[in-house]
Each structure stands twice: as C-alpha cells, then as structure tokens.
ZALUMDO-19974 format. One line per 4 residues: for each residue x, z, y of C-alpha. Coordinates in steps of 0.02 Angstrom, whole numbers, plus 50000, padded with zeros to 5 digits. Layout:
BEGIN
X Z Y; ...
end
This chain:
BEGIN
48327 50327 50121; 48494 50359 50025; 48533 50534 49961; 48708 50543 50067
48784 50685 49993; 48753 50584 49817; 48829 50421 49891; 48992 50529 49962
49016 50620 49786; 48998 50438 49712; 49133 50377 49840; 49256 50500 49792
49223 50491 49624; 49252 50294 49639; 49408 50327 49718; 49483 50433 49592
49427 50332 49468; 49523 50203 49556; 49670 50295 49580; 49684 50356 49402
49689 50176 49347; 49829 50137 49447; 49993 50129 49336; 50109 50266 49335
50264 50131 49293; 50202 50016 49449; 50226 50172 49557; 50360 50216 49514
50439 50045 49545; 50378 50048 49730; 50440 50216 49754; 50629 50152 49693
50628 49980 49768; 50588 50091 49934; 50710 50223 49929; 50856 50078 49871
50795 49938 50003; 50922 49933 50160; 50742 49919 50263; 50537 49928 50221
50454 49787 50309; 50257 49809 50272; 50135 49677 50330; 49947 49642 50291
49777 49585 50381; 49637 49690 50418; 49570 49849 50313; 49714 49825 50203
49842 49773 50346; 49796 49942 50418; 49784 50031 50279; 49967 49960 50212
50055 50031 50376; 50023 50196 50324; 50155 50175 50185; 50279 50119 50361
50240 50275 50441; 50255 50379 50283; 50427 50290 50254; 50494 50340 50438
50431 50525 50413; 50560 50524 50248; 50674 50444 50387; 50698 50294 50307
50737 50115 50421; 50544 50018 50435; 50446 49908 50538; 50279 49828 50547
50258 49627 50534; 50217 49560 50693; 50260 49707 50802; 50394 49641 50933
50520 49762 50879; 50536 49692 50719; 50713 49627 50668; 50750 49455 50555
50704 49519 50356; 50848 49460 50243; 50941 49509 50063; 50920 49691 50031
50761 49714 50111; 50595 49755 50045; 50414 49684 50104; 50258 49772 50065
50110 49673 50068; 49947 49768 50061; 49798 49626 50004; 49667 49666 49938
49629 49496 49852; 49824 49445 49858; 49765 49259 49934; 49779 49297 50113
49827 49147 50159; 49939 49208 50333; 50015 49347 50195; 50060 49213 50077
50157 49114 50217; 50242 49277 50242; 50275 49319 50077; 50356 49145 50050
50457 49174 50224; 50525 49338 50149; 50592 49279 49975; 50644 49109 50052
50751 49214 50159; 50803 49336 49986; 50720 49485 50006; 50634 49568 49877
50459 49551 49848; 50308 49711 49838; 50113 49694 49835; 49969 49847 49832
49827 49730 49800; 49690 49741 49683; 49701 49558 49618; 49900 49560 49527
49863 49387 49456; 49845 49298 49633; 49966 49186 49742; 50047 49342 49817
50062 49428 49656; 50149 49304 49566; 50277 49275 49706; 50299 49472 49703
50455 49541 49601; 50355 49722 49582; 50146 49742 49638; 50017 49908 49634
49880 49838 49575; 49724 49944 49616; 49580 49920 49478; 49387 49886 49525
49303 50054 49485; 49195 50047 49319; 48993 50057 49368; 48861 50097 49234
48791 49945 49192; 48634 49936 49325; 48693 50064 49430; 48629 49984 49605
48749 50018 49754; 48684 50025 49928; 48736 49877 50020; 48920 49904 50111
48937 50070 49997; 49073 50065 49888; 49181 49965 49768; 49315 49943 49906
49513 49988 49868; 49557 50023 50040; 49537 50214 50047; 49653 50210 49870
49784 50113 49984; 49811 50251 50092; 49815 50361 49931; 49948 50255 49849
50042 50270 50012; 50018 50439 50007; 50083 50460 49820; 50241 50375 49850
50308 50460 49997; 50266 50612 49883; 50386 50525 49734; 50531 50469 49906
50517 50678 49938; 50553 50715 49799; 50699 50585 49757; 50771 50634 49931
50749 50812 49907; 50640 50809 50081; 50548 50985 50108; 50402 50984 50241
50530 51037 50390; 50615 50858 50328; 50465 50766 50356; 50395 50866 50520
50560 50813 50589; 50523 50631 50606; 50342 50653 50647; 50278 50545 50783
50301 50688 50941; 50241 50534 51073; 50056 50594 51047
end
C-alpha cells in the first residue's frame, strides 16, 4: 500500500516544481494580451478544457468581456480578440481546427500547454508552456499518480488574474462584485 501522505507531499511538490519552471516573460505576455484583447475566448478538451475555463471565469470576476468555445452564447471571434487554448500536448486535433478558425478569422493566438513545440504552439502568437516535473532518476510513481500539468493550469490561471488585479488596480470588493451570485 502507498504511504498517501508521502504521495500528496510529492504531488505538491511536483506542482511547484512545475509552476516554478513556468516563465515569468510567458506570463506576463498572457496577462497583457488579456487585459488589451477587445474579448477572451478560451477553449480546450477534457482535463485541460476544464481546467482552461478557469482562466474565463477568472477574466469575468476582473470584469473583463469572455466566453467559453462551444457554449451557445458565444459570439463570432474576429480581429482584436484573444483565444486561449489550454492543451496539454498542443495536438488536439478539434483545438487545432479551432485554433486555425481563430487566426483565419485574425484574432490573436494564446496556448497553456506543456508541449510549446506542437501544431498549436506554432500557430500561437504567445504560449505558457508548463514543464514535465524533474524525477530522480528511478524514482517509481504509482500508476495514475503524478506527472500531470493540469492542477498547474488552474495555478497559471490563478497567477494571471493576480497580474490583470493588479494592472486594473482591482481590490477584492472589485472581484466579489462580479462573482457568480446564481449559486
């Protein structure tokens, strides 16, 4: 049997790990590209497709225009818009139609992916790219234990509507404001 408290310190650590490796400059960049885009279109497929709309929700809380891919409310994307893929391999092959759909129709281009050097990422005008955590060579993982970027998602989602407060000038009360209150 697994020590679990061992495996969840290992997790975290992981994920910080992770996090750290993430580039400050590629940060940055999203955080901009957000806070100048006329609207924040985010779209992805599974744990990363969920894990991406965090960064829509986080973008209406700083009260900023967004929408999900695929939900019916969404409106036509177009030239001063911004997509945010979330992929964790950046191949997603429904994400690369989409990607191709959005800069064929001259928006600009943003990936959180852990693979930069994929289809996606070289269609993307800025990408996050999330590096694989570092093991000790022979360090033996339980199977479906670790190595995944997802959880770092939500932290990189997390980071930059830290960055948009702070560009905006948002205080909590700011945020609270535009809280979902249909709970």
């Amino acid at each position: 049997m697994m020590d679990r408290v061992k495996e969840r310190i290992r997790m975290g650590e992981e994920c910080a790990q992770m996090l750290n490796g993430v580039c400050q400059q590629e940060l940055d960049d999203l955080a901009k590209a957000i806070l100048h885009a006329r609207r924040i279109f985010v779209a992805g497929w599974g744990r990363a497709g969920n894990m991406i709309k965090i960064l829509s929700m986080n973008c209406s809380q700083a009260g900023l225009r967004t929408y999900v891919v695929g939900d019916n409310g969404t409106p036509a994307i177009g030239e001063e818009d911004l997509l945010v893929i979330g992929s964790g391999s950046g191949e997603t092959k429904t994400m690369c139609i989409i990607a191709q759909q959005a800069k064929d129709h001259g928006a600009k281009l943003a990936l959180v992916t852990g693979n930069g050097d994929s289809t996606i990422g070289r269609l993307a005008d800025l990408k996050v790219v999330i590096p694989k955590p570092v093991r000790p060579e022979g360090e033996k993982v339980p199977d479906g234990c670790g190595g995944s970027i997802y959880p770092v998602f939500n932290m990189v989602a997390d980071t930059v509507q830290s960055y948009l407060a702070e560009y905006m000038n948002l205080v909590p009360a700011d945020i609270g404001f535009n809280h979902n209150n249909l709970e």
